[in-house]
Backbone as a ProteinNet text record, in pm:
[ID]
protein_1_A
[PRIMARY]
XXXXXXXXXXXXXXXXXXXXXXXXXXXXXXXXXXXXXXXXXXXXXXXXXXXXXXXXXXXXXXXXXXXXXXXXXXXXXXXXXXXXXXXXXXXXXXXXXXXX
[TERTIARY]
-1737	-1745.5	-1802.7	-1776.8	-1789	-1913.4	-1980.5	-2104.2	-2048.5	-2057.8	-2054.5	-2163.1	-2246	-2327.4	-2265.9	-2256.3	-2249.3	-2344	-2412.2	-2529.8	-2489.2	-2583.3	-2581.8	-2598.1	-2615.4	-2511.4	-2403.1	-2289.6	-2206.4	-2126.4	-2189.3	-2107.9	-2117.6	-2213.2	-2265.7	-2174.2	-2150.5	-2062.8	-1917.8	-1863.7	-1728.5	-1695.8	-1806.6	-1809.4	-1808.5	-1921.1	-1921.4	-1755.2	-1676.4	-1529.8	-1423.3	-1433.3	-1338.8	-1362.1	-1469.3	-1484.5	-1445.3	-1466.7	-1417.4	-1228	-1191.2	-1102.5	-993.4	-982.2	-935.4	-1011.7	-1065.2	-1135.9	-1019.3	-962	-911.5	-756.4	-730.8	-581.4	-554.2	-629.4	-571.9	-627.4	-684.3	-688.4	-559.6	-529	-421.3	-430.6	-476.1	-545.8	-419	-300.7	-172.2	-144.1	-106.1	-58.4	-176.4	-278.6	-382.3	-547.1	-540.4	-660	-803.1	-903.8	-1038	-1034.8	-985.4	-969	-953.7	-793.2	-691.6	-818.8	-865.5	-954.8	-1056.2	-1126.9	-1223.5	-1151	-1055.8	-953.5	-941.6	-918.5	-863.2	-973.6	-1116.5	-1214.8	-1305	-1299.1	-1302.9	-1288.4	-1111.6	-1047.6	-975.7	-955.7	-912.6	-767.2	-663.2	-522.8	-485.8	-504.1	-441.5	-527.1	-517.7	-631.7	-598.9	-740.4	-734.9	-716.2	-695.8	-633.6	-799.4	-896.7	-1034.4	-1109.3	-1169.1	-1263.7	-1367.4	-1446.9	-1547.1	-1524.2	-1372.3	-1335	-1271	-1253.7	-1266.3	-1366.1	-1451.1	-1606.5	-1687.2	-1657.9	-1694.7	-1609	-1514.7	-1422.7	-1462.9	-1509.5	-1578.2	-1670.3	-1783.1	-1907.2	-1935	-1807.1	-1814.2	-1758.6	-1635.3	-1587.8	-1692.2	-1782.2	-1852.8	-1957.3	-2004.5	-2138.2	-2056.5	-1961.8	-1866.6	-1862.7	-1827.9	-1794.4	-1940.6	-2043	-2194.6	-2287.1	-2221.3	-2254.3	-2169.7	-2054.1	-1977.8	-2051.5	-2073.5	-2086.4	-1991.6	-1867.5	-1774.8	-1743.1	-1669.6	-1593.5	-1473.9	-1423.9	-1290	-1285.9	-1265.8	-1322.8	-1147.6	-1042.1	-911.3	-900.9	-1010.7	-1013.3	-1092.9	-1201	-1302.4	-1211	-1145.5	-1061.5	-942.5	-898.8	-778.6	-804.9	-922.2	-947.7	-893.7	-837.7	-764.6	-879.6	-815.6	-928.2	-997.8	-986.6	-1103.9	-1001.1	-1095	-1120.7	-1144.8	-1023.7	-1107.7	-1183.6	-1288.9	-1445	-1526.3	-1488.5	-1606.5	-1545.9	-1423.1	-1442.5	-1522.4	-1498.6	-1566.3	-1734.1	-1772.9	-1910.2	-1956.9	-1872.4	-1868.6	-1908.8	-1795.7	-1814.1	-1921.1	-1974.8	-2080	-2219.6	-2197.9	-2356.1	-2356.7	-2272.4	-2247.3	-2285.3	-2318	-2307.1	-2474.1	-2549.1	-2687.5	-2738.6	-2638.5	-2696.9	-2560.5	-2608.4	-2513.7	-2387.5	-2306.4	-2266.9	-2308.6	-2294.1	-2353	-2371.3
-724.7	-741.8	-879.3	-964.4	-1046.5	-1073	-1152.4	-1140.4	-1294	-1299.5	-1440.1	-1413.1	-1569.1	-1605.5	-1687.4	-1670.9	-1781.6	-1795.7	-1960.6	-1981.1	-2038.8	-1954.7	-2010.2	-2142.8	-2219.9	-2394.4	-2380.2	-2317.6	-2336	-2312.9	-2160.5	-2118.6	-2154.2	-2262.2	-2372	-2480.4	-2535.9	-2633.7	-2596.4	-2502.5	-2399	-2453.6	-2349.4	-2356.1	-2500.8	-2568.5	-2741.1	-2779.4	-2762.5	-2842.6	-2815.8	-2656	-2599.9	-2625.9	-2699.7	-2691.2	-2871.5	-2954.6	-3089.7	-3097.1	-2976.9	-2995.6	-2943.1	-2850.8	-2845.3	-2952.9	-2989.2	-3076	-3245.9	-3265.9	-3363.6	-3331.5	-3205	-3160	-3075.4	-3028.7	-2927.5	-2830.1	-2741.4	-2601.3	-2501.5	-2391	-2324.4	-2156.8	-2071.4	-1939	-1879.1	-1964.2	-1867.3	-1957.6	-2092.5	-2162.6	-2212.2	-2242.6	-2295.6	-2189.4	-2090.6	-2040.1	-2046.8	-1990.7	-2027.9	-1995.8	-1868.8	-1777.1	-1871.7	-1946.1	-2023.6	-2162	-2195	-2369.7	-2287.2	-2185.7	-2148.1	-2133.6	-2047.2	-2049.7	-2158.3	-2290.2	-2413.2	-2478.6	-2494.6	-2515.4	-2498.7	-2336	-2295.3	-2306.7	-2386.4	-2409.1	-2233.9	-2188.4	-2038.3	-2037.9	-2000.4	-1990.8	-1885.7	-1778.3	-1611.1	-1547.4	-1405.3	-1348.2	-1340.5	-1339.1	-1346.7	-1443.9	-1577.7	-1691.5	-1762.8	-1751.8	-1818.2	-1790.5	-1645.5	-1557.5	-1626.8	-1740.2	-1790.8	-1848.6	-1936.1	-1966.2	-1824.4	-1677.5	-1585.7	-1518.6	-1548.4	-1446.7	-1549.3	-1722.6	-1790.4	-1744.5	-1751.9	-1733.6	-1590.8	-1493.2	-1334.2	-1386.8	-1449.4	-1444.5	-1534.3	-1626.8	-1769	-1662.5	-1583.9	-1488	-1388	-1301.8	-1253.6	-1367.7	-1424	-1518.5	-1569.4	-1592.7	-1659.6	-1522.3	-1395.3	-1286.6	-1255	-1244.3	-1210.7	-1288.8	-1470.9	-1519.8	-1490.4	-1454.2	-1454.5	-1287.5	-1222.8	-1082.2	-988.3	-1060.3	-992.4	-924	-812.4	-795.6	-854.6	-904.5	-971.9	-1077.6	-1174	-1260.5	-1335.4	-1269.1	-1329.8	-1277.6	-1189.5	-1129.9	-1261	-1324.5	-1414.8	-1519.1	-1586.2	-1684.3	-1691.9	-1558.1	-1582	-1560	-1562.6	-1528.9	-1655.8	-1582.2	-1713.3	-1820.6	-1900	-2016.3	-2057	-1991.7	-2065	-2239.2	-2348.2	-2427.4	-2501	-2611.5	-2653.5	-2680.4	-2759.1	-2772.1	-2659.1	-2521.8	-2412.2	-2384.9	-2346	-2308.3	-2386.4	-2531.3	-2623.5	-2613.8	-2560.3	-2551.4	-2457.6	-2345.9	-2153.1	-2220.2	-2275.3	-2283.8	-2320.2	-2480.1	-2519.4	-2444.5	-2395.7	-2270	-2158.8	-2142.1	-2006.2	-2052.5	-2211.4	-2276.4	-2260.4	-2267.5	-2279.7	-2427	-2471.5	-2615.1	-2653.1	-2748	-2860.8	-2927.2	-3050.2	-3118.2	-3163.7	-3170.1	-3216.8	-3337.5
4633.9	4777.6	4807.8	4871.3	4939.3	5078.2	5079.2	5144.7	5247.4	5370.9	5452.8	5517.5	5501.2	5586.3	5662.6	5794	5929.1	5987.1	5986.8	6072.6	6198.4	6246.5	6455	6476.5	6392.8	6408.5	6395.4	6268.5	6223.6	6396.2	6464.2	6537.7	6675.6	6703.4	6799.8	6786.3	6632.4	6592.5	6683.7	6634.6	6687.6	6798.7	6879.6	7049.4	7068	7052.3	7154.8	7130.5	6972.2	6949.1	7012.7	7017.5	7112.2	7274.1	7353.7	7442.8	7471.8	7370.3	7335.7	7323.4	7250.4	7243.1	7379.9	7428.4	7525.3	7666	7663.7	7741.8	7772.6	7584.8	7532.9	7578.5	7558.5	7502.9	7635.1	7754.3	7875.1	7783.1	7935.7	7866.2	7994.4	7910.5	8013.8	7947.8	8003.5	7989.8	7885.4	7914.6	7832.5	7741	7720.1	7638.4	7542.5	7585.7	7540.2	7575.2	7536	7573.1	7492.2	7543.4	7470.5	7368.4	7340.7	7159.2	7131.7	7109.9	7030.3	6983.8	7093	7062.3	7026.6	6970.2	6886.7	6768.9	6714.7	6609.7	6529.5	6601.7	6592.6	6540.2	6627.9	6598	6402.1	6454.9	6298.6	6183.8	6210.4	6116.2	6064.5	6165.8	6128.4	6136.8	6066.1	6071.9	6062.2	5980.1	5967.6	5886.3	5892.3	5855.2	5714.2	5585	5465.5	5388.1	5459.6	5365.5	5381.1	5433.2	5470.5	5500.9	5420.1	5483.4	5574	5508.2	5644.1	5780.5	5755.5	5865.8	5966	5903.7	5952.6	6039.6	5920.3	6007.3	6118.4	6098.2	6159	6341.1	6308.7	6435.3	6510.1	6428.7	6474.9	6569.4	6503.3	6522.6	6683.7	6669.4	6795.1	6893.3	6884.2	6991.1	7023.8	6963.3	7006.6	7077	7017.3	7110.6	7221.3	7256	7381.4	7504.5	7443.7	7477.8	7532.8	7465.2	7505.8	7615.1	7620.3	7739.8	7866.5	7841.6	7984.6	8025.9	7926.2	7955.3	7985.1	7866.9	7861.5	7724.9	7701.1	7607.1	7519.2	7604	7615.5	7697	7639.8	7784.1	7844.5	7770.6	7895.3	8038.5	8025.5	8171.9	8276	8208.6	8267.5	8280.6	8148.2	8172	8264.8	8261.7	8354.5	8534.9	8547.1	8684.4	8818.5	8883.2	8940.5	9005.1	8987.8	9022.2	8957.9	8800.4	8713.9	8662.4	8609.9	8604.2	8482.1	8418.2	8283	8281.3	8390.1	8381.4	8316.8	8417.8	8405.8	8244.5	8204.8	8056.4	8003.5	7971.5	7899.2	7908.2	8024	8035.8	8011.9	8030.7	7948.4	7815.4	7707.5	7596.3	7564.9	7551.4	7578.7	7592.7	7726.8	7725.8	7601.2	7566.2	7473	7367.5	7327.8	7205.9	7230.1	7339.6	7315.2	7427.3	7496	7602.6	7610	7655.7	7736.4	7640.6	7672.2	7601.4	7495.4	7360.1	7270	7276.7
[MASK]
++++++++++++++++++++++++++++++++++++++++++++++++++++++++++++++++++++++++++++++++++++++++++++++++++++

């Protein structure tokens, strides 16, 4: 069995890139959503080929999921009127502060 440690930098690291990267690249709730630029972030591609970049990508969706105070957070993202600012600043807070 297999043991991953992910430290709450690694998954701070995550959040600030994904919030850099759609920031850089558009964010768009369907083509480009927050999952996907945490995924991306991670370095996560499909399940089993990278267990840490796996559990890393768990751990950033739950801490993302736990600041919005969501479960799921395409419900938060897709709310009309949300804003690449506010994701970028969602992400960001979820990471632990501000812009890096």
């Amino acid at each position: 069995m297999l043991t991953l440690s992910v430290t709450p930098s690694r998954v701070a690291a995550v959040l600030h890139q994904a919030a850099i990267t759609l920031a850089a690249d558009g964010w768009d709730p369907y083509l480009r959503p927050m999952i996907a630029a945490v995924d991306r972030a991670a370095g996560f591609t499909k399940p089993g080929i990278d267990p840490a970049a796996e559990e890393t990508t768990l751990q950033a969706w739950d801490t993302l999921g736990a600041h919005l105070g969501e479960q799921a957070v395409e419900g938060w993202e897709r709310a009309p009127g949300r804003t690449t600012a506010e994701v970028c600043t969602a992400l960001h807070a979820a990471a632990g502060g501000g812009t890096p």
